[in-house]
C-alpha positions as CSV (number, residue, x, y, z in Angstrom):
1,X,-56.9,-7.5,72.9
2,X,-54.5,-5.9,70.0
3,X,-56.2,-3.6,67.7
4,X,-54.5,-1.9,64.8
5,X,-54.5,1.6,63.3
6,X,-52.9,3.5,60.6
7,X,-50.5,6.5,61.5
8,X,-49.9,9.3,59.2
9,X,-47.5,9.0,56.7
10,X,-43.9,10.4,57.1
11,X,-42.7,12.9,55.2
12,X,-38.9,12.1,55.3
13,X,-37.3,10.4,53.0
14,X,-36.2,6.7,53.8
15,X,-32.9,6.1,54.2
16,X,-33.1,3.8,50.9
17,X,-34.2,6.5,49.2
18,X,-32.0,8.8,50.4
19,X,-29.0,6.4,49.0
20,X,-31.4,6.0,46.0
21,X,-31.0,10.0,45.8
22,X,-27.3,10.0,45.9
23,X,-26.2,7.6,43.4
24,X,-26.2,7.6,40.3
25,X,-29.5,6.0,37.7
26,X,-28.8,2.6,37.1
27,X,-30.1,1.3,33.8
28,X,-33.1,-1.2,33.6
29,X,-35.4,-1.8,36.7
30,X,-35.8,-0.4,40.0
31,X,-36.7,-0.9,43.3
32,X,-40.6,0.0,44.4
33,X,-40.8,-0.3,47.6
34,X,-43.7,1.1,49.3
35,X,-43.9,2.4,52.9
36,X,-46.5,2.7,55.0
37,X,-46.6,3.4,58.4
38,X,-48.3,1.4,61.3
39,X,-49.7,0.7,64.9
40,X,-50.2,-2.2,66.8
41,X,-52.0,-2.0,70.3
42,X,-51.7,-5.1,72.6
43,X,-53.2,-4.4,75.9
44,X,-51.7,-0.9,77.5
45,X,-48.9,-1.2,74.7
46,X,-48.9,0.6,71.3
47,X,-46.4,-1.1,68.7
48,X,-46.0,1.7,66.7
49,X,-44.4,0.3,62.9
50,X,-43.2,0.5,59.7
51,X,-43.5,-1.6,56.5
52,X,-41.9,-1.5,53.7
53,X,-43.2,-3.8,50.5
54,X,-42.2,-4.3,47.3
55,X,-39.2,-5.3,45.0
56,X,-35.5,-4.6,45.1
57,X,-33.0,-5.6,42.4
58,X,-30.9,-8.2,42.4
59,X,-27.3,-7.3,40.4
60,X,-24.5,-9.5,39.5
61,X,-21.0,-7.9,38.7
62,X,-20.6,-9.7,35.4
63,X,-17.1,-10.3,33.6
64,X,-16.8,-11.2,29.8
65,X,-13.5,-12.7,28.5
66,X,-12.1,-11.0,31.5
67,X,-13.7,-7.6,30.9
68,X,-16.1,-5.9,33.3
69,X,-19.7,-5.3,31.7
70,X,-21.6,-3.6,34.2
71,X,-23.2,-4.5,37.8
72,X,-26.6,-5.9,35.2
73,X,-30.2,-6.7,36.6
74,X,-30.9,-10.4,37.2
75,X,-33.5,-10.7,39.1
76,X,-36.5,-8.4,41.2
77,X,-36.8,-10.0,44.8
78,X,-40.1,-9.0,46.9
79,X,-39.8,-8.2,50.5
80,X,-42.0,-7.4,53.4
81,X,-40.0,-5.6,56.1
82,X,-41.6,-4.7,59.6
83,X,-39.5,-2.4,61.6
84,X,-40.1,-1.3,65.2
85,X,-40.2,2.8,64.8
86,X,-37.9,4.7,67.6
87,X,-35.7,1.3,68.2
88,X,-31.8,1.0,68.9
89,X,-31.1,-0.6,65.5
90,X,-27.8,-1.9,67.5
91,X,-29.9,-3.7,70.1
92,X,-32.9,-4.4,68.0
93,X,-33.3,-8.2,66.7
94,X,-34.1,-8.8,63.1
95,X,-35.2,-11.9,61.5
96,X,-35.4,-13.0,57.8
97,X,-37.9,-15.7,57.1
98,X,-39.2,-17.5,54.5
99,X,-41.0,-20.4,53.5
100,X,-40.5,-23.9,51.4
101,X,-41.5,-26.1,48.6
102,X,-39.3,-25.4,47.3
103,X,-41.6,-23.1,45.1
104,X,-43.3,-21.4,48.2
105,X,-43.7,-17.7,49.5
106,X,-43.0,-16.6,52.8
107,X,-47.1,-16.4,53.4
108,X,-47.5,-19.1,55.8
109,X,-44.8,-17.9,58.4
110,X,-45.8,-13.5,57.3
111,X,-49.4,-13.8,58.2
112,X,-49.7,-17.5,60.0
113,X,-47.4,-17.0,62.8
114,X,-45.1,-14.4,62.7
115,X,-46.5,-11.0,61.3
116,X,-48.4,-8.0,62.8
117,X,-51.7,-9.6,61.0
118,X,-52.8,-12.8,60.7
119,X,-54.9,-15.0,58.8
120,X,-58.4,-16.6,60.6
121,X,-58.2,-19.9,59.0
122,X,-60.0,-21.7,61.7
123,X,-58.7,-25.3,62.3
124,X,-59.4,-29.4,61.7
125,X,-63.0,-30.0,62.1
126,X,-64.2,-26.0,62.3
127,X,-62.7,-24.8,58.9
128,X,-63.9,-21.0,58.8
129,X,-65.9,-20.1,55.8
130,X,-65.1,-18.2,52.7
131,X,-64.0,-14.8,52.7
132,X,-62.1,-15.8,55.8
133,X,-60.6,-13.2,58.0
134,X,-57.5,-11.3,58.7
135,X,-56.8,-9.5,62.2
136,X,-54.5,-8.3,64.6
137,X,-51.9,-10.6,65.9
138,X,-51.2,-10.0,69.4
139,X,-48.6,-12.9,69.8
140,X,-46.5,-11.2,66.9
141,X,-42.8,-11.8,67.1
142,X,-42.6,-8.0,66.2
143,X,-42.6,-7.6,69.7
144,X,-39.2,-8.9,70.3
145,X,-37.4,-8.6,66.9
146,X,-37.9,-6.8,63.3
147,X,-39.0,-8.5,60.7
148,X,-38.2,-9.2,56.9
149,X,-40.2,-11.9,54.9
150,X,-38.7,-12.5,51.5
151,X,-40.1,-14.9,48.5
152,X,-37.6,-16.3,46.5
153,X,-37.6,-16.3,42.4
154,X,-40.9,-17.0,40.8
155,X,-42.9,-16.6,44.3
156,X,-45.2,-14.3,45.3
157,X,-44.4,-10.8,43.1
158,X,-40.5,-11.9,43.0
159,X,-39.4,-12.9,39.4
160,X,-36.1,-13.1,36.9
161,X,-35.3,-9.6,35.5
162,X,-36.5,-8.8,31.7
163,X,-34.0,-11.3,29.4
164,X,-32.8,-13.7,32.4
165,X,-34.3,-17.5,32.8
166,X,-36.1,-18.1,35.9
167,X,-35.2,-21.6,36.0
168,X,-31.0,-20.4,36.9
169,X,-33.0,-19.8,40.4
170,X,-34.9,-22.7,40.5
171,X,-32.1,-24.8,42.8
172,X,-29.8,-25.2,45.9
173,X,-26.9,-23.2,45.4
174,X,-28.4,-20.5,43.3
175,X,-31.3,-19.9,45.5
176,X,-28.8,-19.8,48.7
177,X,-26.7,-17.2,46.7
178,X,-30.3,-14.9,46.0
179,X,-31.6,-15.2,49.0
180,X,-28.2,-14.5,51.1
181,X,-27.8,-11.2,48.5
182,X,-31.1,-10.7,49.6
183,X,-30.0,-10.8,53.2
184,X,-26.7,-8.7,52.5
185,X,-28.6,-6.1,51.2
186,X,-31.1,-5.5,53.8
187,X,-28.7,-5.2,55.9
188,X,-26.4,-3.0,54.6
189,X,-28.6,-0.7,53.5
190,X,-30.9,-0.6,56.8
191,X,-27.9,-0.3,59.0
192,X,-28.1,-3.8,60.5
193,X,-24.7,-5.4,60.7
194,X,-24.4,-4.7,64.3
195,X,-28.1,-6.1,65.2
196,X,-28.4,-9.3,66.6
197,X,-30.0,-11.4,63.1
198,X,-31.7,-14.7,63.2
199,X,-33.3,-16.8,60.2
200,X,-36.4,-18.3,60.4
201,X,-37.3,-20.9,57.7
202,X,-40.2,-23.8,57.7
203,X,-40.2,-26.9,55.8
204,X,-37.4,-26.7,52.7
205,X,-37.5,-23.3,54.2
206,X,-35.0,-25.2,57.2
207,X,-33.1,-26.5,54.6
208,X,-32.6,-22.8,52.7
209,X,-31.8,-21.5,56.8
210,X,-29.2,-24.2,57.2
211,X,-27.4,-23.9,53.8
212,X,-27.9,-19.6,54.4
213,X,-25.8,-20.2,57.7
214,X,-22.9,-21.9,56.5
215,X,-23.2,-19.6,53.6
216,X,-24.1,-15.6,54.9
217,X,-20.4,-16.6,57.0
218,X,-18.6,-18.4,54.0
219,X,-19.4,-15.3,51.6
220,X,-19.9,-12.2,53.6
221,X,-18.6,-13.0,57.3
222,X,-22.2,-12.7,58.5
223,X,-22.1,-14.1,61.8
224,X,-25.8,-14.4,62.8
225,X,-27.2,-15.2,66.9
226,X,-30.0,-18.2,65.8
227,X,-31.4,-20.0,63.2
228,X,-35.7,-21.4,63.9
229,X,-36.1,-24.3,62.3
230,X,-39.9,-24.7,61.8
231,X,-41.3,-28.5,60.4
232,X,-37.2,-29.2,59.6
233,X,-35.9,-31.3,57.1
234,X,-31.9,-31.3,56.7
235,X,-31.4,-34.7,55.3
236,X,-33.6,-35.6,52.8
237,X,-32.6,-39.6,53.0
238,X,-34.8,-39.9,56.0
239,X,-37.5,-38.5,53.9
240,X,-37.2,-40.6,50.7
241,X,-39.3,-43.5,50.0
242,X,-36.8,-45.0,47.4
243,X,-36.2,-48.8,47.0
244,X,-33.6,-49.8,49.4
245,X,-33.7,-46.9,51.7
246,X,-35.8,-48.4,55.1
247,X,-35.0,-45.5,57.1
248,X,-38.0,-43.6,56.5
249,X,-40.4,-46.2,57.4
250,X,-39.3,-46.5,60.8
251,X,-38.4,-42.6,61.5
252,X,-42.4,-41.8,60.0
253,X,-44.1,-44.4,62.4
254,X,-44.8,-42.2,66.0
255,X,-46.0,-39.6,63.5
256,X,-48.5,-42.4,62.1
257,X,-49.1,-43.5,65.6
258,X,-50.0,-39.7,66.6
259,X,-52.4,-40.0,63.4
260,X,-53.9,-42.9,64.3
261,X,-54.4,-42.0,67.9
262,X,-56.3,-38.6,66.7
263,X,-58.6,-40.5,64.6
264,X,-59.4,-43.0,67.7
265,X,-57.3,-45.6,66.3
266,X,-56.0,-46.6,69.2
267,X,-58.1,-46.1,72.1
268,X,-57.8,-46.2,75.8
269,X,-54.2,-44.4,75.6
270,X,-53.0,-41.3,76.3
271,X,-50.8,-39.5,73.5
272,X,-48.2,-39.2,75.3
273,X,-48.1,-42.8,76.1
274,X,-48.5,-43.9,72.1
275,X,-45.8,-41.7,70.7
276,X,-43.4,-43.0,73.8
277,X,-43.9,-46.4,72.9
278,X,-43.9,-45.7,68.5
279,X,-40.7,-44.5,69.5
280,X,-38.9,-47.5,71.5
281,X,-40.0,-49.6,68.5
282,X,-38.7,-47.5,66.1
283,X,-35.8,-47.1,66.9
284,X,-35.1,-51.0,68.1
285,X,-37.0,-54.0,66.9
286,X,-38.5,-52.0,63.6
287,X,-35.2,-51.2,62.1
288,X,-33.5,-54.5,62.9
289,X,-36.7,-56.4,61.5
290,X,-36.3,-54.5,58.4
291,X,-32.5,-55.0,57.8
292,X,-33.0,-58.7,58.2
293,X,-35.5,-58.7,54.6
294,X,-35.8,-62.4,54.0
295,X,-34.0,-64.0,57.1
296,X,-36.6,-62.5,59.6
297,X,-38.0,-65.2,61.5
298,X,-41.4,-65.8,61.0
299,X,-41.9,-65.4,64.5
300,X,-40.2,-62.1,64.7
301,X,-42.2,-61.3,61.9
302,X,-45.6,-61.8,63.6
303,X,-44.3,-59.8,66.4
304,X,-43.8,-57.2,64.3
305,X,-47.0,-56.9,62.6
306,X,-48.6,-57.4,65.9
307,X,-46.7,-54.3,66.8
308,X,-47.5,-52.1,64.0
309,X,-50.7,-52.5,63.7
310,X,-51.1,-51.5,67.5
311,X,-49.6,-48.3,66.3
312,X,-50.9,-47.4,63.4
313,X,-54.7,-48.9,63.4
314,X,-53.7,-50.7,60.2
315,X,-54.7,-54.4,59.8
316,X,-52.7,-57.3,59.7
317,X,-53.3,-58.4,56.3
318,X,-52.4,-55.3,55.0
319,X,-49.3,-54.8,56.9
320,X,-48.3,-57.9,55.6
321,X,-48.8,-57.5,51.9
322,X,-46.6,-54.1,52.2
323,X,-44.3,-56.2,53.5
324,X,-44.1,-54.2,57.2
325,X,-43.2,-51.0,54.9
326,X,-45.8,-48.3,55.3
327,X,-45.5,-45.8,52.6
328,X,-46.8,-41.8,53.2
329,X,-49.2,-41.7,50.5
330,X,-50.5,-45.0,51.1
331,X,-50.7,-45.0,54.9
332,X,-53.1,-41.3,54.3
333,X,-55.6,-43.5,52.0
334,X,-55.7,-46.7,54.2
335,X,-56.0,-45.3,57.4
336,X,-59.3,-44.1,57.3
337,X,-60.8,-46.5,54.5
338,X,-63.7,-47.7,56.2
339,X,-65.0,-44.2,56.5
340,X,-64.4,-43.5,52.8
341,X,-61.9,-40.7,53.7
342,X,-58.5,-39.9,53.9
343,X,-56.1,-38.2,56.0
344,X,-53.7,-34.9,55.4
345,X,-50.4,-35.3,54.8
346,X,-49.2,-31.8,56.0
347,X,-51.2,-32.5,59.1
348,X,-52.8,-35.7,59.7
349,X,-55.8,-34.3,62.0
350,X,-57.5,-33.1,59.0
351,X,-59.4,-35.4,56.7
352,X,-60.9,-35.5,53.0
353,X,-62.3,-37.5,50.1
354,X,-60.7,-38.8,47.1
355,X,-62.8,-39.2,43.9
356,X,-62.2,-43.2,44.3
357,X,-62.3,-44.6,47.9
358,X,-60.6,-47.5,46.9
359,X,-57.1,-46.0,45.8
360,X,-53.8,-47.2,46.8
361,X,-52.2,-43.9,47.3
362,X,-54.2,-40.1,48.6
363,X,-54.4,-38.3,45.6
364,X,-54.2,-35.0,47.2
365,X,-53.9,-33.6,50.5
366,X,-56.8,-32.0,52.0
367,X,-55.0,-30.3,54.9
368,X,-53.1,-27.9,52.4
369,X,-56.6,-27.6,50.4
370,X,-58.1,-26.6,53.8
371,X,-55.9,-23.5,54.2
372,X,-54.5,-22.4,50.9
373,X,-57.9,-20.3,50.2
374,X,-57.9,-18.5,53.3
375,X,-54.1,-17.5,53.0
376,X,-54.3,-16.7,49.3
377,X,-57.2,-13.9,50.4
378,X,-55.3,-13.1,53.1
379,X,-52.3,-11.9,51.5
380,X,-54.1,-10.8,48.1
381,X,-56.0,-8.2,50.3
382,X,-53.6,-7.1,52.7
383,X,-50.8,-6.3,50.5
384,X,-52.8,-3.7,48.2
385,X,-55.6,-2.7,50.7
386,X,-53.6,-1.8,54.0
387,X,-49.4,-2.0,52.7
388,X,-50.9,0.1,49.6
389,X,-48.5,-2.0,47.1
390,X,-49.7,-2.7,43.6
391,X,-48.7,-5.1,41.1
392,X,-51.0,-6.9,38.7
393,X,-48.9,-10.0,38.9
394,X,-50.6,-13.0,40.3
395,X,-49.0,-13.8,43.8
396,X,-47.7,-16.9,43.6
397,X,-48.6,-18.8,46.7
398,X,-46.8,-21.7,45.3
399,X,-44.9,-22.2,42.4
400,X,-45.3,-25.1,40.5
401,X,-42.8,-24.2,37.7
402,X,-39.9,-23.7,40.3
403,X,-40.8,-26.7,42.2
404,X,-41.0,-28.9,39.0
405,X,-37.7,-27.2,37.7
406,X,-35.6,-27.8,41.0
407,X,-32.3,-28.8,40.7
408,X,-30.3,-30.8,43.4
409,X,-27.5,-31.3,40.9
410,X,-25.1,-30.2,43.7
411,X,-26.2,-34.0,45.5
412,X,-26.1,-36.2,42.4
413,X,-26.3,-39.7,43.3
414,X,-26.5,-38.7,47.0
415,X,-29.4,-37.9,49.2
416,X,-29.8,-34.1,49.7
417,X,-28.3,-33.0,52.7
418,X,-27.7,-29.4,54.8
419,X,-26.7,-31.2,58.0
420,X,-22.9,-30.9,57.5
421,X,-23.8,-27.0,56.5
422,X,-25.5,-26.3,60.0
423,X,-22.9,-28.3,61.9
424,X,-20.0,-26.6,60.3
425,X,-21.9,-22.9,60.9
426,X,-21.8,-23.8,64.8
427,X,-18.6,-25.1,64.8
428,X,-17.3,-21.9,63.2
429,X,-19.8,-19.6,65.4
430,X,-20.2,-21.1,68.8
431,X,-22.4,-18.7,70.0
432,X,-25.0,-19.7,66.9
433,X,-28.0,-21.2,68.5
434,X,-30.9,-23.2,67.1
435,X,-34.6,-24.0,67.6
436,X,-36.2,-26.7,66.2
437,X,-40.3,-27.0,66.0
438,X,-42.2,-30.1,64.9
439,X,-45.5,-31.3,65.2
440,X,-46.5,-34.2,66.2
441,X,-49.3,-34.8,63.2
442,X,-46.8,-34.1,60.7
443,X,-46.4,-36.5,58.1
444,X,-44.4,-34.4,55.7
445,X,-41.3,-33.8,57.8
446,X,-42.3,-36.1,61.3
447,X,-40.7,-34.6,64.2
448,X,-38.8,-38.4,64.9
449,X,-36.5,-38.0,61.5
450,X,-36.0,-34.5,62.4
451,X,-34.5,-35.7,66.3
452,X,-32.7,-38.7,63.8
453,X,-31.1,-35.8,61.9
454,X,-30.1,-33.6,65.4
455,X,-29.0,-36.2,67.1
456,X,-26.1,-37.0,64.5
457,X,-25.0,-33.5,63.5
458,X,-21.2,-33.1,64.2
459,X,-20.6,-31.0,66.4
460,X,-18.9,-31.1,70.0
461,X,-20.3,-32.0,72.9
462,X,-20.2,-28.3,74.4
463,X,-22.4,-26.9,71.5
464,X,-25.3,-30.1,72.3
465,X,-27.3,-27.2,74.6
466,X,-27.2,-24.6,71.5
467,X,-30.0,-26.6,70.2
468,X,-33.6,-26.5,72.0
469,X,-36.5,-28.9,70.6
470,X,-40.2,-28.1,70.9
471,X,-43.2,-30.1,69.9
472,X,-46.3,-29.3,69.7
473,X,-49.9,-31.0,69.1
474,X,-50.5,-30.0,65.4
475,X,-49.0,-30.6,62.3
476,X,-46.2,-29.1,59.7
477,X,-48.1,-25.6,60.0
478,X,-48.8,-26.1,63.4
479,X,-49.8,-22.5,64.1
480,X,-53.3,-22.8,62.4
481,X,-53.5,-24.9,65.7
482,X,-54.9,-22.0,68.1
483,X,-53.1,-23.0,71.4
484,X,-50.0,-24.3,69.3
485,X,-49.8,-20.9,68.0
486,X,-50.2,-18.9,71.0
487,X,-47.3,-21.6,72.9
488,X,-45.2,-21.4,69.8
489,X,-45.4,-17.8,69.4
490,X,-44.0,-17.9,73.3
491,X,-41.6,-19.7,72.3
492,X,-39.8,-17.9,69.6
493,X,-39.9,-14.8,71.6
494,X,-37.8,-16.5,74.3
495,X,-35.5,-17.9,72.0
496,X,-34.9,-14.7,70.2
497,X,-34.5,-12.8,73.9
498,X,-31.9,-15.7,74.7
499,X,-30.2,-15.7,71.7
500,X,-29.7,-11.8,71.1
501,X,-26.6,-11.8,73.5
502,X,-28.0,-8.1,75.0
């Protein structure tokens, strides 16, 4: 059983504001971090912490017809550091994470999975009622490494500086360049660059965590140990539901078997046994049925539907009229028809109603709606009532403006892709390893397109055992799965102990 207790506050200045002390005022805004101090007991051991909230600055040197105008203010960045109090900083792990959308905060990993507290959410079927609860989290990876959770422009308290557009941080390259100034800074100013560092992003999150490798080594010669990649996408083309692109409709089918088979679909067989066989079929006679459009046999054909709606507890006929092409949104509103409901998108094990029972597509995904409320108390609470930081700014879970305003202009008339990033950061670092986590009820990134995506990455043959898979029975925030959290939690602190190099 962990419990948790304040400590008194130190009296010593921080080591930020000790460099704070020494240089000189810079003009416009400042950092206002807020430290608090922390402890965590797990059984017989007392975590003792520190955390440090709040928002740094963001500068850019800036040149005008050649002429230096000043280091200026662009944007104010909020953090949530955890560090281990009386630790080696030279042995000590640290790990930046963050979250998706793009448009997300870094709540779901901070207080899901990964932080000294955690949100009581309670799971499909035995949703805890409002105003939820937050507690101790035994399983934190605090344990093994520090931690530093940061939200990108326009999420949670983070925001463009006074006179600067939000929207030049609302894409790929710029938010890579924010958040790995982000990372730099930490780092420097905590003493770090001689820890063992490891990023830790879920959903576009992995996509930010592949670009940040190739990109913390390109720019600053930041070598780091591991990268967790948690609900992964790196090439959005097995994603994509765009005329002419098939490859999604096969690489999404053991994650709609896995649906199907939760919702008693498909009865009389083990899991294990479904997702084996969604797998053989996806990757052989599905494809290959598919790239044939008109020329399939008809006999071929009826094999096929025979096949998939076996898997997927879809009918026939309807198979048929979609043309053996199940689409996302369409696959959550059909599955479940007959009982007037329809199934989550981030994780399939949780079900809802739409307004009309007869729609083509879901229009909303009641597995996020499930969890959004207790995360948003979570965090609202915990921030000003026990890290003592105070803004009056709404949080922003999710950002709608920066997801709507996200630019990929860097992947015009291609698919967007971080693959060849990651591959070229192990190339270059051979000692860089990664962990990859998918659930199997995920029907936002399914675990098969993310094996799709591993499998091809170039790399050499010796770097193959750099890269560890896990699964486990849940969905793309599988840790609101109790015993997927505890197992994942397990996991990540093996990983980091494996991949420190200590």
């Amino acid at each position: 059983m962990a419990t948790a207790e304040r400590a008194p506050k130190k009296q010593a200045a921080s080591e930020d504001e000790a460099v704070t002390a020494s240089a000189p005022v810079a003009e416009g805004p400042v950092d206002d971090l807020k430290t608090t101090q922390h402890v965590l007991t797990i059984g017989r051991r007392k975590l003792k912490y520190t955390a440090t909230t709040g928002r740094i600055v963001l500068r850019q040197e800036v040149l005008t017809e050649g002429k230096f105008d000043g280091h200026l203010p662009k944007a104010e960045v909020f953090l949530t550091a955890y560090t281990l109090d009386d630790a080696d900083a030279s042995d000590r792990p640290v790990t930046f994470a963050f979250n998706g959308g793009p448009g997300s905060s870094s709540l779901w990993l901070h207080m899901g999975l990964l932080g000294p507290r955690r949100v009581v959410s309670g799971d499909a079927g035995e949703l805890a009622p409002p105003p939820y609860g937050l507690v101790d989290n035994a399983e934190t990876l605090l344990r093994h490494s520090d931690l530093v959770f940061i939200d990108p422009v326009s999420t949670g308290y983070s925001r463009a500086a006074q006179g600067e557009k939000p929207g030049e941080y609302h894409g790929f390259t710029r938010d890579l360049e924010s958040v790995g100034e982000v990372i730099r800074l930490w780092t420097s100013r905590n003493g770090r660059w001689m820890s063992p560092k490891f990023l830790a992003g879920e959903s576009y999150g992995t996509t930010r965590a592949a670009g940040l490798a190739a990109h913390l080594q390109d720019r600053y010669g930041m070598y780091l140990n591991g990268v967790m990649l948690i609900s992964a996408v790196l090439e959005f083309g097995t994603l994509d539901f765009t005329p002419g692109n098939d490859l999604p409709f096969t690489l999404f089918l053991p994650s709609y078997a896995a649906v199907a088979h939760y919702h008693g679909l498909i009865p009389d067989r083990e899991l294990a046994e479904v997702l084996a066989d969604a797998e053989r079929f996806a990757a052989g006679r599905y494809p290959n049925a598919l790239a044939q459009g008109n020329r399939l046999p008809a006999d071929y054909r009826a094999e096929v539907l025979t096949r998939l709606a076996g898997l997927t507890g879809l009918s026939e006929d309807y198979l048929d009229r979609v043309n053996l092409r199940i689409e996302h949104t369409r696959f959550f509103a059909e599955l479940l028809r007959s009982r007037r409901q329809v199934a989550g998108r981030l994780d399939g094990r949780f079900t809802g109603w739409d307004a009309d029972s007869g729609g083509e597509v879901s229009t909303d995904d009641p597995s996020f709606r499930a969890i959004i409320g207790p995360y948003t108390a979570a965090v609202n609470h915990y921030l000003r009532a026990e890290l003592e930081y105070l803004n009056d700014l709404p949080y922003e879970i999710i950002s709608s403006q920066a997801a709507k305003d996200w630019s990929f202009k860097e992947f015009e008339n291609s698919h967007v892709s971080v693959a060849d990033k990651l591959a070229e950061a192990m190339r270059a670092n051979p000692h860089l390893k990664v962990h990859v986590a998918s659930g199997h009820y995920d029907c936002a990134t399914p675990y098969f397109a993310t094996e799709h995506t591993i499998a091809r990455l170039q790399i050499p043959a010796e770097l193959r055992d750099n890269i560890e898979l896990r699964y486990y029975p849940a969905g793309h925030m599988m840790y609101v799965h109790e015993p997927s959290r505890v197992q994942q939690s397990k996991d990540l602190a093996a990983f980091i102990q494996g991949a420190s190099n200590r």
